[in-house]
Legacy VTK file of the C-alpha trace (Angstrom):
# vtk DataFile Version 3.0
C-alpha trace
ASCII
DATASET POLYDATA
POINTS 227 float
123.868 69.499 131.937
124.987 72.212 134.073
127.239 74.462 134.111
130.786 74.439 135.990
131.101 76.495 138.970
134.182 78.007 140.556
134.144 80.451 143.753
135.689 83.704 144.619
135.519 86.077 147.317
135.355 90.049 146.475
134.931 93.000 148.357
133.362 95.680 147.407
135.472 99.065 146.533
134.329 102.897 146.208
137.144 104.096 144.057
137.833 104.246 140.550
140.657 105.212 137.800
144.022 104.048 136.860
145.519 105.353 140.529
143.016 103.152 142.768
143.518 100.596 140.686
147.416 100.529 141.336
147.104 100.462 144.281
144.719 97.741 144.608
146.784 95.602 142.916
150.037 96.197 145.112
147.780 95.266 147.847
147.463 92.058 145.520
144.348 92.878 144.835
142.717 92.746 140.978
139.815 95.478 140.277
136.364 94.113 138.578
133.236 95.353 137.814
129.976 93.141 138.312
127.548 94.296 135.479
123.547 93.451 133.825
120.605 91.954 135.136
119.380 95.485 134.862
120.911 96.424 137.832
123.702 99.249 138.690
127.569 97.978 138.068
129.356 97.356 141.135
133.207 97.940 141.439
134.676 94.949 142.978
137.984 94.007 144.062
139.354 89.671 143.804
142.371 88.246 145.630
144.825 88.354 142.582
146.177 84.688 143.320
142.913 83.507 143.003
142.058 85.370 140.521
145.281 84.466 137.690
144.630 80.570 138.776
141.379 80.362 137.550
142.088 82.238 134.795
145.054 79.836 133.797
142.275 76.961 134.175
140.702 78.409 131.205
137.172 77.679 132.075
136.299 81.355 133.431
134.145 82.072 130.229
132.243 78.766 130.476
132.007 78.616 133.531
129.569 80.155 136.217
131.576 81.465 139.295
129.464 81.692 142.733
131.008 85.250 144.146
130.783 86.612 147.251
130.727 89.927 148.159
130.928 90.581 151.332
128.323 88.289 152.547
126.078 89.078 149.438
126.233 85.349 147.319
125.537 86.172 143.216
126.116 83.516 140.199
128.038 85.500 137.481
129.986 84.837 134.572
132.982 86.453 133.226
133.245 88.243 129.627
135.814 89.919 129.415
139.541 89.611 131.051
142.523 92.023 130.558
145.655 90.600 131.434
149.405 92.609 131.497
151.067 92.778 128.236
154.486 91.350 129.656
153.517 88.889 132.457
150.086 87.985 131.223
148.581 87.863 134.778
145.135 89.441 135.277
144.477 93.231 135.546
140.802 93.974 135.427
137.898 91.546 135.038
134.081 92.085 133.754
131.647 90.001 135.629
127.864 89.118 134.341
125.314 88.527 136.700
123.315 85.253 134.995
119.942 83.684 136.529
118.488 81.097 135.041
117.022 83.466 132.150
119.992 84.900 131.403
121.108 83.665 127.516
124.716 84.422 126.322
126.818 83.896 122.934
130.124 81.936 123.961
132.711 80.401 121.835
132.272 76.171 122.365
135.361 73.745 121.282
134.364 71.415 118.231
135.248 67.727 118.961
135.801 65.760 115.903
135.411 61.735 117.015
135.933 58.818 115.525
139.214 60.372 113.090
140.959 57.131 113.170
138.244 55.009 111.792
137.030 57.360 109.456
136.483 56.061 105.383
139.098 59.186 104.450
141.899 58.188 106.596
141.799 54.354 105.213
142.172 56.305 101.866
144.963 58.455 103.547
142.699 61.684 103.184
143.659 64.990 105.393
141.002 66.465 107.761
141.196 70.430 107.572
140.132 71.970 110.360
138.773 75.548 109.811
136.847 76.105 113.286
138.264 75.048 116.029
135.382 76.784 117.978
131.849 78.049 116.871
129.956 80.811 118.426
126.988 79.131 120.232
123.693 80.872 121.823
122.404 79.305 125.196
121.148 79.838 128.682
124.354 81.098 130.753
123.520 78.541 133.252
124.216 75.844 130.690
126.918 76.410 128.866
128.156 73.143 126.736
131.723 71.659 127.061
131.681 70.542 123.303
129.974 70.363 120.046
130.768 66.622 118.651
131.278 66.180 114.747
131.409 62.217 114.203
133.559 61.912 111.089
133.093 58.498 110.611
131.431 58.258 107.217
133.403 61.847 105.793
135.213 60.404 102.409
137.764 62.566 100.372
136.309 65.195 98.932
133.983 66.073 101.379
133.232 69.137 103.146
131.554 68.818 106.838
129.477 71.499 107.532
127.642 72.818 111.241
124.920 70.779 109.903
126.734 67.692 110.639
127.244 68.313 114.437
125.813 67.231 117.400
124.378 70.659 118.811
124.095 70.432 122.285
120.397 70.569 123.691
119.150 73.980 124.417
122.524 75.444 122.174
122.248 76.919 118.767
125.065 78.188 116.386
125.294 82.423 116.695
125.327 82.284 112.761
121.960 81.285 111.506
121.726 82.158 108.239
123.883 79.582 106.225
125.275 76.009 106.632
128.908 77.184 107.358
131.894 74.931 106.917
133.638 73.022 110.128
136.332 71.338 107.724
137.287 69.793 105.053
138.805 66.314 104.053
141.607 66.521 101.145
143.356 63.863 99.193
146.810 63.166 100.292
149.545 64.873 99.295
151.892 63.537 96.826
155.379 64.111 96.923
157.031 64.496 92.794
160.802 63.519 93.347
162.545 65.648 90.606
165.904 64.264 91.540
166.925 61.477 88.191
167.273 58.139 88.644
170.493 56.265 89.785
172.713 55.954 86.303
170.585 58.493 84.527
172.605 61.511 85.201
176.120 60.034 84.465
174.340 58.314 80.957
173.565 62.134 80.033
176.203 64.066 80.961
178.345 61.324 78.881
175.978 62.031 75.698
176.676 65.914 76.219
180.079 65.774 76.868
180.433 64.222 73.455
178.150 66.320 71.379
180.253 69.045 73.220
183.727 67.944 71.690
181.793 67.195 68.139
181.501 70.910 68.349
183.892 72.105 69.566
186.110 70.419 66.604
187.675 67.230 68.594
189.885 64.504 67.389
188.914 63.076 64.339
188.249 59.421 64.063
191.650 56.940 64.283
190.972 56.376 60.640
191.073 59.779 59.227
194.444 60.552 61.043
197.447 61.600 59.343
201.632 61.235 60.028
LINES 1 228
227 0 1 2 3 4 5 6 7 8 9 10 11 12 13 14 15 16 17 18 19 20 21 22 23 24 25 26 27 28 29 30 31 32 33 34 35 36 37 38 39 40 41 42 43 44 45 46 47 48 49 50 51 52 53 54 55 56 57 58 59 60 61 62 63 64 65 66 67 68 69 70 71 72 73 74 75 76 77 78 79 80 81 82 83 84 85 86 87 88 89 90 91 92 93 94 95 96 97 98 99 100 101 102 103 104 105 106 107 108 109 110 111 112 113 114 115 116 117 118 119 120 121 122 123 124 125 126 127 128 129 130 131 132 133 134 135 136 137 138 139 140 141 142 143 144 145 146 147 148 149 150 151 152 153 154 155 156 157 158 159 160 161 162 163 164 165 166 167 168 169 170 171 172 173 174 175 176 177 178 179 180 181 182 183 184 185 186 187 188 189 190 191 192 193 194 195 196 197 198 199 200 201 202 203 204 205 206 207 208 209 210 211 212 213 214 215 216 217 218 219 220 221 222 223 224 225 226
């Protein structure tokens, strides 16, 4: 399996600091910096349109982007993207260069199949989900989509651990050293209803409101009146 690719045009640019990079992006222009491969960085300028609607994709971290600069063609792979605190659009992005050797950490989505079958949701169980993503080492230029859990035999009770997944081939979880929990299945939830039964409340308020009056000294019984 290979890895997506996108495209994007850059030119390159000579200045640097907080002023150039105003005014690159009034020219609609976003600075970036094209880094590794043991090889000098390389300041960079992207068409901001182009650059916030691949961003909005969100595929740019998992996904291998054929840039050219200025002629010059070079895979890389973003790592890092800072966006504007109020209109979230892109303001600077770090670019990898990646060959075919190049290995990276990225976060992969867990896919858990099969929920709806599963022995715990027959027996109304609740799948808790405590990673979303995992941390996964592999060659940039192949760079899963997914890591697939099948839940299908998880009963209550259970706990389903990175053990259980489908690692994709040539992908390996970052964290190594122990069998780490992916979720958990719980028993359902049971609701106590506190509130008393229809009849119950007006049967014991009766029984207090007459101890109430035996205390409080209340008519005496028809018999034990007197004219």
């Amino acid at each position: 399996m290979a890895t997506k690719l996108y495209t994007l045009s850059a030119t390159k640019r000579d200045r640097a600091g907080k002023g150039a990079a105003r005014a690159l992006r009034r020219e609609k222009q976003t600075p970036a910096v094209i880094y590794g491969d043991n090889k000098d960085p390389v300041t960079i300028a992207v068409p901001t349109k182009e650059a916030n609607l691949e961003y909005n994709k969100a595929h740019m971290f998992t996904s291998i982007c054929e840039l050219d600069v200025e002629g010059t063609q070079m895979k890389v792979l973003a790592r890092d993207v800072q966006l504007h605190p109020v209109t979230d659009n892109v303001m600077h992005v770090d670019f990898l260069r990646v060959t075919d050797k190049t290995t990276i950490t990225v976060a992969v989505p867990v896919n858990f199949i099969n929920q709806e079958e599963a022995k715990y949701t027959l027996e109304k169980g609740i799948l808790n989900i405590t990673r979303y993503e995992v941390d996964v080492n592999c060659k940039a230029t192949v760079i899963p989509d997914e890591i697939v859990v099948d839940v299908n035999d998880f009963e209550i009770g259970d706990s389903i651990k990175i053990s259980d997944a489908i690692m994709p081939e040539g992908a390996k979880p970052d964290i190594d050293d122990r069998d780490f929990t992916l979720a958990t299945v719980s028993a359902p939830r049971v609701i106590v209803d506190d509130e008393p039964a229809e009849g119950e409340e007006g049967e014991e308020g009766a029984e207090a409101s007459a101890e109430g009056e035996k205390a409080e000294g209340g008519d005496a019984p028809a018999e034990e009146k007197k004219d």
